[in-house]
N, C-alpha and C positions, 0 to 999 in steps of 0.2 A: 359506675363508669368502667368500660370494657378495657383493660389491659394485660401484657404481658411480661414478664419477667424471666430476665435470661442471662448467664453466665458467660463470661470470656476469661482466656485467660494469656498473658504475653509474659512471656520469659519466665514462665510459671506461676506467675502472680496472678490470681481470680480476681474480678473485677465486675460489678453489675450497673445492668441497665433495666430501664422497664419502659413499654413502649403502650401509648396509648394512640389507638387507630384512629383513622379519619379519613376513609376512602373520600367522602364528598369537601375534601379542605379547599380553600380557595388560596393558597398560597403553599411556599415549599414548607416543607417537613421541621417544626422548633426543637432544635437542641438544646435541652436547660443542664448544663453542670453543677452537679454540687458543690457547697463549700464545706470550710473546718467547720464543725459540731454541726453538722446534718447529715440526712441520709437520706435514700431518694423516698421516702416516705414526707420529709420536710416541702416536698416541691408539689405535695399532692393538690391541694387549693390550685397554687398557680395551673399547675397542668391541667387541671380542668376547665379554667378557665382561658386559656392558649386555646385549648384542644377544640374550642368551637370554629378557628378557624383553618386549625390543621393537625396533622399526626404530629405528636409528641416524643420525645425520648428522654425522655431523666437519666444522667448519666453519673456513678460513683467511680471516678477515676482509681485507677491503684494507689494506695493509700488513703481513700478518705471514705466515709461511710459506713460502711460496714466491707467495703473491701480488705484484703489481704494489707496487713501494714509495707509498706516501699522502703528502703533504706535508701537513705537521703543521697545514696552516688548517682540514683537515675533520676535527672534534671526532668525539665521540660519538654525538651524531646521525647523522651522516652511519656511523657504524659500526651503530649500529640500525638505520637503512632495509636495508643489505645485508643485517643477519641478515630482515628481516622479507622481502627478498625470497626468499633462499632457503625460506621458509614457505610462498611462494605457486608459487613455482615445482614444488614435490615439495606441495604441496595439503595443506598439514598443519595444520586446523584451530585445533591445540593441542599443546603439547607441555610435554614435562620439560626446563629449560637448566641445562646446568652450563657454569663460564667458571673460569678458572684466574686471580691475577694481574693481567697486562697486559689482559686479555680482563672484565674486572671490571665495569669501570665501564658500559663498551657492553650488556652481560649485565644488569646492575642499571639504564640507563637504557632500555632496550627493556620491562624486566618493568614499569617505572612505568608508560610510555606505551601498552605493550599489557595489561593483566592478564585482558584475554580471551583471550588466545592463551597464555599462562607458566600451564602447571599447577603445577610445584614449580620452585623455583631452590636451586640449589645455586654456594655460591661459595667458592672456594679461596686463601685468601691475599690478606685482604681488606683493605684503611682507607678513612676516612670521606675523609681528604684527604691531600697529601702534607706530612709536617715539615717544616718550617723546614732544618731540618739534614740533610734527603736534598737538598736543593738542589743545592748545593754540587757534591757529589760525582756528581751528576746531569751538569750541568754540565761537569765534570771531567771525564767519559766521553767525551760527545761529542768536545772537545777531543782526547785520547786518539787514538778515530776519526779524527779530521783529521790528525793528524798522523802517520798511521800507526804509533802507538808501542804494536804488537799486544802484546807482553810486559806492560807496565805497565796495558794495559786489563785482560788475561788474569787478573791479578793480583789488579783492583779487583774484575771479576765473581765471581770466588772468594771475595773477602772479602764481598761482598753477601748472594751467593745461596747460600753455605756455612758450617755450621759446623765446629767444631773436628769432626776425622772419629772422636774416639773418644766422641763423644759417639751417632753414629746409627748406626745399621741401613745395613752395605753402605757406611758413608762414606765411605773410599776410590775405590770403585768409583765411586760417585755425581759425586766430584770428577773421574776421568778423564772421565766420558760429557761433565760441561760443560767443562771442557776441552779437549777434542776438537771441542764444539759452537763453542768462540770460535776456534780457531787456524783451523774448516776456513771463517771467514765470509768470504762474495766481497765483493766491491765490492759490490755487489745487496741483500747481505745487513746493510752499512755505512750504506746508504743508509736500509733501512730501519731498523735502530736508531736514527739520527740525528734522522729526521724522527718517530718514536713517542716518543722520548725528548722528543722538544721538546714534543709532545700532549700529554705528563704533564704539564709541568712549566706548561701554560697549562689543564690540567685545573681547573677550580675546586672540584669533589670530591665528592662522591655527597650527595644532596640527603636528610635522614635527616628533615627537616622531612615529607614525603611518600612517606615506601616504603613497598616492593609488600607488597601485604596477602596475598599468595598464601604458603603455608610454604615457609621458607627454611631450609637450612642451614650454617652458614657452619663452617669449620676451617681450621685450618693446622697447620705442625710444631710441638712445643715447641720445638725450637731455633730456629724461623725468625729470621733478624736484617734481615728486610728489611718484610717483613708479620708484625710481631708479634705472639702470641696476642691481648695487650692491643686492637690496632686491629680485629680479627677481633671481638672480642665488643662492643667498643664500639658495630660498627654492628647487631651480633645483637639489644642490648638497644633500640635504638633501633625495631627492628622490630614489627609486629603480631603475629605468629606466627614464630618461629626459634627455630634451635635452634643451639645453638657446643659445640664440641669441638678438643681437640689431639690430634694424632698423636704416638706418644713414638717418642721415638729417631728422630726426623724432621727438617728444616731447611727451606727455603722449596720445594725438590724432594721435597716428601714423599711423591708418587706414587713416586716411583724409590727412596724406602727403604723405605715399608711401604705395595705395593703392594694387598697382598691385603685389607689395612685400610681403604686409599682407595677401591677398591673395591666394598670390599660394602658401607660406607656411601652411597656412590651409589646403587646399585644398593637396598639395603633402602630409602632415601627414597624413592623414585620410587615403590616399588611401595608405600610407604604400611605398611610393617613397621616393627616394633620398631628403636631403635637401640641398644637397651642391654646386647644379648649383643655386639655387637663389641668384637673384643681390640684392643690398642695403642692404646686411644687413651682421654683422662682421661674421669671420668664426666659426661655430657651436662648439659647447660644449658640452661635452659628459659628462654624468654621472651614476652610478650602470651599468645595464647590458647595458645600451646604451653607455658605453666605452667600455666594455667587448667587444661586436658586431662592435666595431671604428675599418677601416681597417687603420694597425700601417705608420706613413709617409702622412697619408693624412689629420689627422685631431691633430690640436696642443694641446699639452698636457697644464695644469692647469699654470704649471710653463712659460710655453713660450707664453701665452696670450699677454701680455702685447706689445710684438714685435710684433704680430699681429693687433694692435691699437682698441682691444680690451678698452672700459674703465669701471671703475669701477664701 
């Protein structure tokens, strides 16, 4: 698969992207951001599979990937100008953004400030702010990190970012790969948790008084125990035009347990197709003009979720 990889850098900080062509695409240009414990090598599958119906850009924000670690006083802002230069840089009038997570909030405040540039957004494992009671445990991590007490971190990320494994698709499996992902983390890699972790935690939280009126997607796992379905639709309903779904047999990794799923939901938004033949995952949720556009009878209203095994 033909791609290119290229450096930037704002306010001294290096940052990378890699760009996968597609002179013949039939839609605008997909932007995939990365999240915490990936790098744009993480996104290669997807992109290739995006890339069939458009040029691609995998993008490692300052701070995360194998970018320069960020010190947690440059907010979200300061994560939108980078995405927006990578737009000017590869001359991309407009495009499709999906952001996973960690990658969320920079994704949702770029789509506000730019909505000339964001054709669809898509967003993965989403909340309006953070709980009260992820603090804490927030908190606890970094600590963890300082003290070097890799076991007992290893431990917490599992319990976050996993569920019980007989609950998902591949669980098992899905627990070695982030397993693997916290024991192999360098110092580099410490650094950057530490100072993203503190960016959360002084995050004030996705502004839902003002979002992007451009159609959005938003989903997560049913099992996720970190990004709750609940937070996910919270900010769906708050939108102009969204749309919310779960992944079954999925957890806050639910790309790595029903790939094929995560996928072609991506990929069917972008290009503006139906999303209601896709398997694994509950039936779609309409919200602002994207219920207004629900043909009546085929897709369940708010009240009848529940009989649907919709969870919360």
């Amino acid at each position: 698969m033909n791609r290119r990889d290229c450096e930037l850098r704002l306010d001294g900080f290096r940052y990378f992207y890699r760009v996968y062509p597609n002179p013949a695409g039939r839609i605008e240009p997909i932007v995939l951001l990365t999240g915490a414990f990936q790098t744009l090598d993480a996104w290669t599958k997807l992109a290739g599979y995006v890339n069939r119906t458009a040029p691609v850009i995998v993008v490692d924000l300052p701070g995360l990937g194998t970018a320069d670690p960020l010190p947690a006083r440059y907010g979200v802002d300061f994560l939108a100008s980078a995405l927006l230069k990578v737009m000017e840089a590869e001359r991309v009038p407009r495009a499709n953004l999906a952001a996973p997570s960690y990658s969320v909030p920079a994704a949702y405040r770029f789509a506000q400030s730019r909505p000339d540039i964001v054709n669809r957004l898509v967003l993965v494992g989403t909340m309006k702010e953070m709980p009260l009671h992820y603090v804490r445990p927030l908190e606890q991590s970094i600590l963890l990190l300082r003290e070097g007490r890799m076991d007992a971190f290893e431990a917490m990320m599992l319990q976050r970012l996993s569920a019980d494994e007989r609950l998902t698709e591949k669980g098992a499996l899905v627990k070695r790969v982030l397993r693997s992902a916290v024991r192999n983390f360098s110092a580099e890699n410490r650094r950057r948790y530490e100072q993203n972790a503190i960016r959360l935690l002084s995050h004030s939280g996705l502004d839902l008084t003002a979002g992007p009126g451009m159609p959005t997607l938003i989903f997560a796992g049913e099992h996720d125990n970190l990004t709750k379905p609940g937070y996910g639709r919270e900010v769906a309903a708050a939108l102009p035009d969204a749309a919310f779904t779960t992944i079954r047999r999925a957890d806050h990794l639910c790309h790595l347990h029903q790939f094929s799923t995560c996928a072609r939901l991506i990929s069917d938004f972008f290009s503006g197709r139906s999303l209601e033949s896709v398997r694994a995952c509950s039936p779609m949720e309409y919200f602002g003009r994207a219920a207004d556009a629900a043909v009546p009878g085929q897709i369940p209203g708010v009240d009848g979720l529940a009989a649907h095994g919709v969870p919360a």
